[in-house]
DSSP file (Angstrom, degrees, kcal/mol; ACC not computed):
  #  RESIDUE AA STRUCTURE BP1 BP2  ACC     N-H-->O    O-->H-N    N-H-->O    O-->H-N    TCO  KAPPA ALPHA  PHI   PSI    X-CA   Y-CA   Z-CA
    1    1 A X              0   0    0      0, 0.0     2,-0.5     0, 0.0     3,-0.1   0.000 360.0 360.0 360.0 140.1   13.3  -17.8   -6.4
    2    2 A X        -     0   0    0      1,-0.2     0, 0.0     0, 0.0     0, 0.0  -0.687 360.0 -91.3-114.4 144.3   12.2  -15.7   -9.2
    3    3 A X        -     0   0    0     -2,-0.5     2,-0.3     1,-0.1    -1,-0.2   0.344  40.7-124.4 -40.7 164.6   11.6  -11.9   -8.9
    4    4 A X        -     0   0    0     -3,-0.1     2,-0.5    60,-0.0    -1,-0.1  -0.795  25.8-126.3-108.9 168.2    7.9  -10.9   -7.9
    5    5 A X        -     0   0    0     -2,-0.3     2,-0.2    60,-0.0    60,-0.1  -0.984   7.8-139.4-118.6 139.2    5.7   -8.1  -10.5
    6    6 A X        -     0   0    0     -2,-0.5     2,-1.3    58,-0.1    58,-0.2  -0.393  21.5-121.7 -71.4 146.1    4.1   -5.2   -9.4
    7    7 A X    >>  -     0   0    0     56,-2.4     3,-3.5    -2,-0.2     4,-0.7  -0.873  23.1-148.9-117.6 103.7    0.6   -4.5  -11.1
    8    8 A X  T 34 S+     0   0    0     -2,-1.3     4,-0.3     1,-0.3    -1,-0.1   0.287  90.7  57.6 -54.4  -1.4    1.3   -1.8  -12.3
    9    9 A X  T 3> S+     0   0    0      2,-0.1     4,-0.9     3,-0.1    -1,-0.3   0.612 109.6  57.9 -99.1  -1.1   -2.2   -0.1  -12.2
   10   10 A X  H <> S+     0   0    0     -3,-3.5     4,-1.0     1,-0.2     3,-0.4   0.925 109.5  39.7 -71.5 -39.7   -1.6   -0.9   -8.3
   11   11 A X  H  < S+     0   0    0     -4,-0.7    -1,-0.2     1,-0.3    -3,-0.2   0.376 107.2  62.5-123.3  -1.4    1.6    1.0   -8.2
   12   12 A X  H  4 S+     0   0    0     -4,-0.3    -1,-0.3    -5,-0.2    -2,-0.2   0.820 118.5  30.7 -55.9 -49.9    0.1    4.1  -10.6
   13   13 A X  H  < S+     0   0    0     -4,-0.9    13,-0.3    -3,-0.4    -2,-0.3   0.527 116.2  51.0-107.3  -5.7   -2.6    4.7   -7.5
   14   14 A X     <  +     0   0    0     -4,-1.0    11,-0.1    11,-0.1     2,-0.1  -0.383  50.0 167.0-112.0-155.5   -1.0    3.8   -4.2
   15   15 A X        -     0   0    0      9,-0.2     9,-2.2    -2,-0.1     5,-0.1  -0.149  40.2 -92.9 144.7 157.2    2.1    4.4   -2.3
   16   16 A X  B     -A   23   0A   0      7,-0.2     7,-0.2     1,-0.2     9,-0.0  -0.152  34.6-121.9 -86.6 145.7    3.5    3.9    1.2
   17   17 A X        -     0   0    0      5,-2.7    -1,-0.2     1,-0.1     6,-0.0  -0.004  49.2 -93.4 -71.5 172.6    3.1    6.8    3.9
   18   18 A X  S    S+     0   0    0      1,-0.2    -1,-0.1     2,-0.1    -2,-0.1   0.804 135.3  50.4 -73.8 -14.6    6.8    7.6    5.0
   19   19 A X  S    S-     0   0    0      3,-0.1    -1,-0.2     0, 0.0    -3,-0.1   0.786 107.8-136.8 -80.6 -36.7    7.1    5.2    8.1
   20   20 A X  S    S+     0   0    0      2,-0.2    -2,-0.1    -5,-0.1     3,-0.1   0.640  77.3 113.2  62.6  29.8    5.5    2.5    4.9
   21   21 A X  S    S+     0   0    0      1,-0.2     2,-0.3     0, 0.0    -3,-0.0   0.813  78.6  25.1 -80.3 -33.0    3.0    1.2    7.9
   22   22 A X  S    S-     0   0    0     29,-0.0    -5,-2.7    35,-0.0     2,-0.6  -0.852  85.7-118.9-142.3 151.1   -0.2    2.6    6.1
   23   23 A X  B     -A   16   0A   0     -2,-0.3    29,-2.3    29,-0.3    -7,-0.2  -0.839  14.4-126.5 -99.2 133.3   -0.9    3.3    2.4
   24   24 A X  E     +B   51   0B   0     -9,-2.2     2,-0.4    -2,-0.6    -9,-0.2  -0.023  26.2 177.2 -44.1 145.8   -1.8    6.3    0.3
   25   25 A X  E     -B   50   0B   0     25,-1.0    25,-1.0   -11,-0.1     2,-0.2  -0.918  30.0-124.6-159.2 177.7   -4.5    6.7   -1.8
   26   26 A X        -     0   0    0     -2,-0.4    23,-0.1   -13,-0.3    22,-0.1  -0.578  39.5-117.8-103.2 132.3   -6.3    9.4   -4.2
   27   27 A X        -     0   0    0     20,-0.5     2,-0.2    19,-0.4     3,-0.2  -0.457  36.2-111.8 -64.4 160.1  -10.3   10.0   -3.4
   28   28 A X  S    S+     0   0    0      1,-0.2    -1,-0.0    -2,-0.1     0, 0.0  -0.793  83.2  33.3-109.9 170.3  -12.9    9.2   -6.0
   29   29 A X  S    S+     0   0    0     -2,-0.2    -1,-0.2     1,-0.0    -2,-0.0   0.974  79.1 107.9  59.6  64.8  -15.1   10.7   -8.1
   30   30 A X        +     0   0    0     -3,-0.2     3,-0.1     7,-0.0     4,-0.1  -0.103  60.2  85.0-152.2  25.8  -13.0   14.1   -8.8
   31   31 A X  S    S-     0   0    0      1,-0.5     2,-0.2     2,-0.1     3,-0.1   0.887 103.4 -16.3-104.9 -43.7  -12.1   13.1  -12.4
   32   32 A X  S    S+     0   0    0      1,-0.1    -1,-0.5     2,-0.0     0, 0.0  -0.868 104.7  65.4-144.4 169.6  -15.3   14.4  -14.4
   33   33 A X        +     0   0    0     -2,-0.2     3,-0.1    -3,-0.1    -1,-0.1   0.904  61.0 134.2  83.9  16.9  -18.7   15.3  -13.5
   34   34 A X        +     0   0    0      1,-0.2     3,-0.5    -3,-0.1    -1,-0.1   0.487  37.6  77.6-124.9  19.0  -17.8   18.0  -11.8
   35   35 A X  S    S+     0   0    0      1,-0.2    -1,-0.2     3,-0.0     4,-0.1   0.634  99.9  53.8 -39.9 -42.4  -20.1   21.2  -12.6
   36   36 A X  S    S+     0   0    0     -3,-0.1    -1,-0.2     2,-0.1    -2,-0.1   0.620  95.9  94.7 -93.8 -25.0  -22.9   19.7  -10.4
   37   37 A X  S    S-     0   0    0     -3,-0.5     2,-0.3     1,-0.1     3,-0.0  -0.071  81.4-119.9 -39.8 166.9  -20.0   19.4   -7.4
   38   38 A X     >  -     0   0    0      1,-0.0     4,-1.1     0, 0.0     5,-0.2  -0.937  16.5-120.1 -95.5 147.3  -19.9   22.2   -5.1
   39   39 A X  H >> S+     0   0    0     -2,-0.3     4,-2.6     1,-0.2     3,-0.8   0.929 113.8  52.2 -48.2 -50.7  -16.8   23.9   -5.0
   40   40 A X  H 3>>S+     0   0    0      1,-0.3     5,-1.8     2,-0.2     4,-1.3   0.902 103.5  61.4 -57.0 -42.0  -16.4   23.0   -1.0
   41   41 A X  H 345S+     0   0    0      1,-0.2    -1,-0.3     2,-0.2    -2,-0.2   0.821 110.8  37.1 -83.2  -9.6  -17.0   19.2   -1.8
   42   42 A X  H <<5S+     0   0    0     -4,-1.1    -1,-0.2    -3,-0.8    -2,-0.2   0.436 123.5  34.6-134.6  37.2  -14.0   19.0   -3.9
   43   43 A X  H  <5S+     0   0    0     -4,-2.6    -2,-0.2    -5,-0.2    -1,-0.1   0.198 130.0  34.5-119.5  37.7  -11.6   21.0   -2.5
   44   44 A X  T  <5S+     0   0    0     -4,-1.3     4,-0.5    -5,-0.1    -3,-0.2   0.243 130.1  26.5 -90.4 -62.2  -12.5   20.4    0.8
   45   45 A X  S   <S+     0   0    0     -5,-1.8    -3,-0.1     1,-0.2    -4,-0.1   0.421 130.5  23.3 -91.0  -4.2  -13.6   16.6    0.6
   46   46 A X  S    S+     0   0    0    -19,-0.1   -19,-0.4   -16,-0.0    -1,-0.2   0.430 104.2  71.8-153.6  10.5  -12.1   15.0   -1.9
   47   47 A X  S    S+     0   0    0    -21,-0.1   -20,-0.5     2,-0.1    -2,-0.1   0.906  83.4  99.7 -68.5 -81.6   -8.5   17.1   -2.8
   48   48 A X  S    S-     0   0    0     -4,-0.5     2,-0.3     1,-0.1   -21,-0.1   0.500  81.2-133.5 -23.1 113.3   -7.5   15.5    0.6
   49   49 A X        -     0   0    0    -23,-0.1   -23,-0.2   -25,-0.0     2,-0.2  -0.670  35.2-165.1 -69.4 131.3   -5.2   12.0    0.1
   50   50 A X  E     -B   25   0B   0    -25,-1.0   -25,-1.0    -2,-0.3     2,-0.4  -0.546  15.3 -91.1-115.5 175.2   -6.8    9.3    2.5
   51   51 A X  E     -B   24   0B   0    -27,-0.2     2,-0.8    -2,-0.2   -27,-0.2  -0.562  29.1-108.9 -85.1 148.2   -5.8    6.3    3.7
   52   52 A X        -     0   0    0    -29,-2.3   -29,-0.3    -2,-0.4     5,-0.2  -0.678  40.0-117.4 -80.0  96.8   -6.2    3.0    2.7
   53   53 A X    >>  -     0   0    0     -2,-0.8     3,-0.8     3,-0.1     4,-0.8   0.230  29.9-122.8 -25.7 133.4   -8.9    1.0    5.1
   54   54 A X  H >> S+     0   0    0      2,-0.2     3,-1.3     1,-0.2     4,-0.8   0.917 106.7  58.3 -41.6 -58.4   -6.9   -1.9    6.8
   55   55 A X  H 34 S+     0   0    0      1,-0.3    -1,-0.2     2,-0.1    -2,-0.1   0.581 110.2  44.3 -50.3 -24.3   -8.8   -4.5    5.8
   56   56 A X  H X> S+     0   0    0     -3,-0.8     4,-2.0     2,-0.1     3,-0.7   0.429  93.9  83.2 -91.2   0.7   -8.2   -3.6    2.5
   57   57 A X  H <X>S+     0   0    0     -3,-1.3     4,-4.1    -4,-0.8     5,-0.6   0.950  85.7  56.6 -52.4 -75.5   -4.3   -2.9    3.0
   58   58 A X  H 3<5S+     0   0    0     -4,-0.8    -1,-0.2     1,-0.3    -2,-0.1   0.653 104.8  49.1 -30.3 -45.2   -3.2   -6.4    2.6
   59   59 A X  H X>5S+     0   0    0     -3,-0.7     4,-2.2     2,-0.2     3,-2.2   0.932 103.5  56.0 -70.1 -70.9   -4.5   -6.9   -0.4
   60   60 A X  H 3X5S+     0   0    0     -4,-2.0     4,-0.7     1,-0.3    -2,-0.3   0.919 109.8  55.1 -40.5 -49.9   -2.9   -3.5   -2.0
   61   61 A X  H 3<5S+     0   0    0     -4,-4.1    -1,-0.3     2,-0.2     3,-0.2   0.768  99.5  63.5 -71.8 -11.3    0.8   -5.2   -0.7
   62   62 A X  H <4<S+     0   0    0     -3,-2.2     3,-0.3    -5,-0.6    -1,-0.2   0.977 105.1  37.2 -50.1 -63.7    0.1   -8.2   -2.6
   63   63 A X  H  < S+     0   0    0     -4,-2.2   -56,-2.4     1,-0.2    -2,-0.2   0.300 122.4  52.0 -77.4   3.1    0.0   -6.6   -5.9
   64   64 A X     <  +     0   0    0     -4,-0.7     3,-0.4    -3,-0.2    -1,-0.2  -0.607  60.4 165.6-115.4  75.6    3.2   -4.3   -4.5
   65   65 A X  S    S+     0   0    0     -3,-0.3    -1,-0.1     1,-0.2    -2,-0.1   0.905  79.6  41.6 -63.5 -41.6    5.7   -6.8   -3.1
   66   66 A X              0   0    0      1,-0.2    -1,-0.2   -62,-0.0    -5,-0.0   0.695 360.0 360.0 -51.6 -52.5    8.5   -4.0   -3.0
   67   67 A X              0   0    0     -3,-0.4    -1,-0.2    -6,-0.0    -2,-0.1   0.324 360.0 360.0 -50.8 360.0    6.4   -1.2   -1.7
């Protein structure tokens, strides 16, 4: 059986919580564009690392067989 690949822009943006039950991810929209923020909406609301929705979960370990 031949070894599986990671997609690699999957395994730049995710990674597994420390148990590895639930996945990491980064918020959006806190890359540019951010003059018009308020200060409170992105270090309150979007600094925070969230979780990755179940439903999408499945998917994200597809493209990380290892993870």
């Amino acid at each position: 059986m031949p070894k599986l690949k990671t997609r690699r822009a999957a395994a730049k943006r995710f990674r597994p919580t420390g148990s590895g039950k639930k996945i990491f991810r980064r918020k959006a929209f806190k890359n540019h564009l951010l003059m018009h923020k308020s200060s409170e909406q992105k270090r309150r609301r979007l600094d925070n690392i969230a979780l990755v929705h179940e439903s999408d979960a499945e998917n994200v370990r597809l493209m990380m067989p290892y993870m």
